[in-house]
C-alpha positions as CSV (number, residue, x, y, z in Angstrom):
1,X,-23.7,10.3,13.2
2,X,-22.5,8.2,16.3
3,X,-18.9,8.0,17.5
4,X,-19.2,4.2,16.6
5,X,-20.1,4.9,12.9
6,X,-17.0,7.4,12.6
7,X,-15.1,4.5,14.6
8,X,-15.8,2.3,11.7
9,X,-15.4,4.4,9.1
10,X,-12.2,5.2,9.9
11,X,-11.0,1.3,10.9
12,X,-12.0,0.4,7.3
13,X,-10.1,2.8,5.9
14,X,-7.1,1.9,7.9
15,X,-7.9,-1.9,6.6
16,X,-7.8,-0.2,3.2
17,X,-4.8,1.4,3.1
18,X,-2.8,-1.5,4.8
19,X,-4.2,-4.1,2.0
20,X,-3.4,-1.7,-0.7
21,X,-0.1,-0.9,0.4
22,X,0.9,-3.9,1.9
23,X,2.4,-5.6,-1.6
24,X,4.9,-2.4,-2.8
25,X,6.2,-2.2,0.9
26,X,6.8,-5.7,0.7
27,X,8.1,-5.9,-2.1
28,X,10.1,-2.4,-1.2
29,X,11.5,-4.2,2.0
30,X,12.5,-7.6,0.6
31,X,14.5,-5.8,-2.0
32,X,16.2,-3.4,0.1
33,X,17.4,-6.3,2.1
34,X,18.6,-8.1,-1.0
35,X,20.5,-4.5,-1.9
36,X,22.0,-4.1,1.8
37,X,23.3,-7.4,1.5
38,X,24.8,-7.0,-1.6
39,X,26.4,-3.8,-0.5
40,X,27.8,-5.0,2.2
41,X,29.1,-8.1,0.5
42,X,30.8,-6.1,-1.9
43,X,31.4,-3.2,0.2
44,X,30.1,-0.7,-2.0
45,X,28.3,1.8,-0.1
46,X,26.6,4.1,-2.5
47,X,23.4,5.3,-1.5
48,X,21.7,5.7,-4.7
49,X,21.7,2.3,-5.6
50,X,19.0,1.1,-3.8
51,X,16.7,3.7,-5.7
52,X,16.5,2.2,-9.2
53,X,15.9,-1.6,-7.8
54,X,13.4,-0.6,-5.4
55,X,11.4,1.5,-8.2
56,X,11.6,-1.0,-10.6
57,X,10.4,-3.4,-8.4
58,X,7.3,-1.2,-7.2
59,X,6.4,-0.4,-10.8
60,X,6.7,-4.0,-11.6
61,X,4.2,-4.6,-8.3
62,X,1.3,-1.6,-9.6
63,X,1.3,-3.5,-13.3
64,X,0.7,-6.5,-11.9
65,X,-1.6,-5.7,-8.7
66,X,-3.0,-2.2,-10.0
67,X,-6.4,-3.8,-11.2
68,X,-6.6,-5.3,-7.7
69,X,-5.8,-2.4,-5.8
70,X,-8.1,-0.4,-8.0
71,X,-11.0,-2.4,-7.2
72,X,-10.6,-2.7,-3.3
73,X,-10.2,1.6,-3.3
74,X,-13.2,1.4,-5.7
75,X,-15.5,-0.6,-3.6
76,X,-14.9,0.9,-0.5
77,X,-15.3,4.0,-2.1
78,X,-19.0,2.7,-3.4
79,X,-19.6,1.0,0.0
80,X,-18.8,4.5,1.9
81,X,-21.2,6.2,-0.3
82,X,-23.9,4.0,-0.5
83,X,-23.9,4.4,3.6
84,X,-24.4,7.9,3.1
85,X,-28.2,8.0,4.2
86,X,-27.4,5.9,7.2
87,X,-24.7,8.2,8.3
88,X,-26.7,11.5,7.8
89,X,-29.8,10.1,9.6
């Protein structure tokens, strides 16, 4: 196995995890933002209050996106594994 092919391997599974990820932490940040200007608005500064938005929000996200997300960690999965013979040879 070359240094290129573990190069690779490990880029796609950077590219993975950043398009998996990438809608809760948006989601995450735009409703934070929408919290800290509420708080600050209305000058309430309790910490816990940005934890039940923010979790509704990301469960709302993996209902709607799961099956996506799913399928991209399941065919990279298949596409690493498949490779298996070229990486051992």
């Amino acid at each position: 196995m070359s240094a290129e092919q573990v190069i690779d391997i490990a880029r796609m599974a950077i590219w993975t995890i950043i398009k998996v990820s990438a809608p809760m932490l948006l989601v995450s940040i735009v409703i934070g933002l929408i919290v800290s200007v509420f708080q600050t608005i209305t000058s309430i500064q309790e910490q816990t209050l940005m934890f039940v938005p923010k979790f509704l929000a990301i469960m709302a996200i993996i209902l709607i996106c799961g099956n996506w997300m799913l399928n991209t960690l399941s065919e990279y999965v298949t596409e690493l594994f498949n490779s298996f013979s070229t990486y051992i040879g």
